[in-house]
GUBA-414827 format. One record per residue (C-alpha): x, y, z. Coordinates in steps of 0.5 Angstrom, whole numbers, plus 500, padded with zeros to 3 digits. Layout:
<pts>
XYZ ...
</pts>
This chain:
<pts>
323166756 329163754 335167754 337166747 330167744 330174747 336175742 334178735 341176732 338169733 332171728 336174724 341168722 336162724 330165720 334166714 337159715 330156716 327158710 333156705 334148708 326148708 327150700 331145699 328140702 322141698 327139692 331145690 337141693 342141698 347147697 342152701 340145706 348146707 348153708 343152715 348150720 354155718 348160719 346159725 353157727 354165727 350166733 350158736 355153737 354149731 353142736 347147738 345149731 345142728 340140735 336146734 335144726 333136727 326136730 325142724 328137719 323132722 318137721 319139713 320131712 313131713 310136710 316133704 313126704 305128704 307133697 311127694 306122696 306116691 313119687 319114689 324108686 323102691 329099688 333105691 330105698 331098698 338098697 340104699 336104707 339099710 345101708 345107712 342105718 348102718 352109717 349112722 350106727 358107725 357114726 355114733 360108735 365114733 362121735 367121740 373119736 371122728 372130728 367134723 373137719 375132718 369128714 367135711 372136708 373128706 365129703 367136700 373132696 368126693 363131692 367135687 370130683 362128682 361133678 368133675 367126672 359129670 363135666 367132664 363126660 359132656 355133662 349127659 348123665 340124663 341121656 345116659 342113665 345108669 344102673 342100680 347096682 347093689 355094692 355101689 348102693 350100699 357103700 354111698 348108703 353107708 357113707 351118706 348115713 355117716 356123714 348126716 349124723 357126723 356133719 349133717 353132710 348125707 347129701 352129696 354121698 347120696 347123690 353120687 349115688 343117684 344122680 347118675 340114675 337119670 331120675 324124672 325130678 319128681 321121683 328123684 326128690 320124692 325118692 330122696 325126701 323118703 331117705 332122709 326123713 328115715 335117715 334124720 328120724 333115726 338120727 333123734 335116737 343116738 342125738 337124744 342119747 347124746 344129750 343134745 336136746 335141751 330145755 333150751 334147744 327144743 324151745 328154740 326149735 318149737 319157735 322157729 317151727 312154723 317157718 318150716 312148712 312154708 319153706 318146704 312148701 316154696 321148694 316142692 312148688 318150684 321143683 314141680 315145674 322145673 324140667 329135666 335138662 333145667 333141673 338136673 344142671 341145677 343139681 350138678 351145680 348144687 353139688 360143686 357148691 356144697 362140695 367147696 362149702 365142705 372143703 372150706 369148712 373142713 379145712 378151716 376147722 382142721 386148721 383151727 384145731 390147736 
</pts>
């Protein structure tokens, strides 16, 4: 047996963090997709735990994409894909150079000043949708695939992006869900590359793998009935969350450098 499989502190964080990033990926948005990493984090490095959590993530996209099956915004794919193909390129160009704190803490920032723009404006993005817009597409695209390969933070870009669309939830979630199973699909690439899944990490992945429907499959059915004016507050707050979590990461991890 693996030795770390044969520790019960590592069920004890990677179990917990497996079922709250499969929540969110069924829909319920990225503040618990967030917490996953830190988690496992208490008894795995972090480089380890974001390698142990990609092949899952692949996982939950799957079971994602057959529950949201027909519910997505091309228009929002085709500008914002391409973009974040090239994000991720510019993140394995600089893996060596960019450190995490730093992009954390950059995300954590934009993030909050997201919803702080939204709170400020009487919080009425869902009566007052905006437009897609190209420029505005592509750079959030370009940022949201950087910051996913970097620091598994490719959400709060993406949604500054999208969250102002006023999307109906279900084609907001089955449109995002499409985007980063692409975006974490294309990822496996420059990790592997990066020698990140070992014997170790790919056991420790294929173990906790059966959690990962069941979680994904709880969040598709509490998102589903959810309505608008509850589901796009929830958001909003998602945001602030992740955002601080980022910011106190980021700055925590600047702070710690020697």
């Amino acid at each position: 047996m693996v030795p770390l499989l044969s520790d019960p502190w590592f069920y004890a964080a990677a179990v917990p963090a497996v079922v709250l990033v499969g929540l969110s990926k069924g829909g319920l948005g990225g503040a618990m997709a967030l917490i996953g990493v830190p988690l496992m984090a208490l008894v795995v490095s972090p480089v380890q735990a974001a390698a142990i959590l990609l092949p899952i993530l692949v996982v939950m996209d799957v079971v994602s994409l057959w529950t949201w099956r027909g519910e997505r915004d091309p228009v929002t794919l085709k500008l914002m894909l391409p973009a974040a193909m090239l994000g991720i390129g510019l993140g394995w160009l600089t893996a060596a150079v960019v450190t995490t704190g730093a992009v954390r803490l950059i995300v954590g920032l934009v993030a909050i000043a997201f919803f702080a723009r939204w709170a400020t404006q009487g919080m009425a993005t869902v009566e007052r949708p905006t437009d897609h817009s190209p420029a505005r597409a592509g750079f959030w695209g370009i940022v949201s695939g950087f910051t996913s390969f970097v620091a598994h933070a490719g959400g709060p870009p993406y949604q500054v992006y999208t969250l102002p669309l006023g999307q109906q939830p279900a084609l907001f979630v089955g449109t995002s869900v499409i985007f980063f199973a692409v975006v974490n699909a294309v990822k496996l690439i420059p990790y592997f590359a990066l020698g990140q899944f070992d014997a170790t990490n790919v056991t420790a992945s294929l173990v906790l793998m059966p959690i990962a429907p069941l979680a994904t499959l709880a969040g598709a059915w509490i998102v589903r009935r959810m309505k608008p004016e509850i589901f796009y507050p929830l958001m909003y707050g998602m945001v602030l969350i992740v955002g601080a979590k980022l910011v106190w990461d980021g700055a925590f991890e600047i702070w710690a450098q020697p």
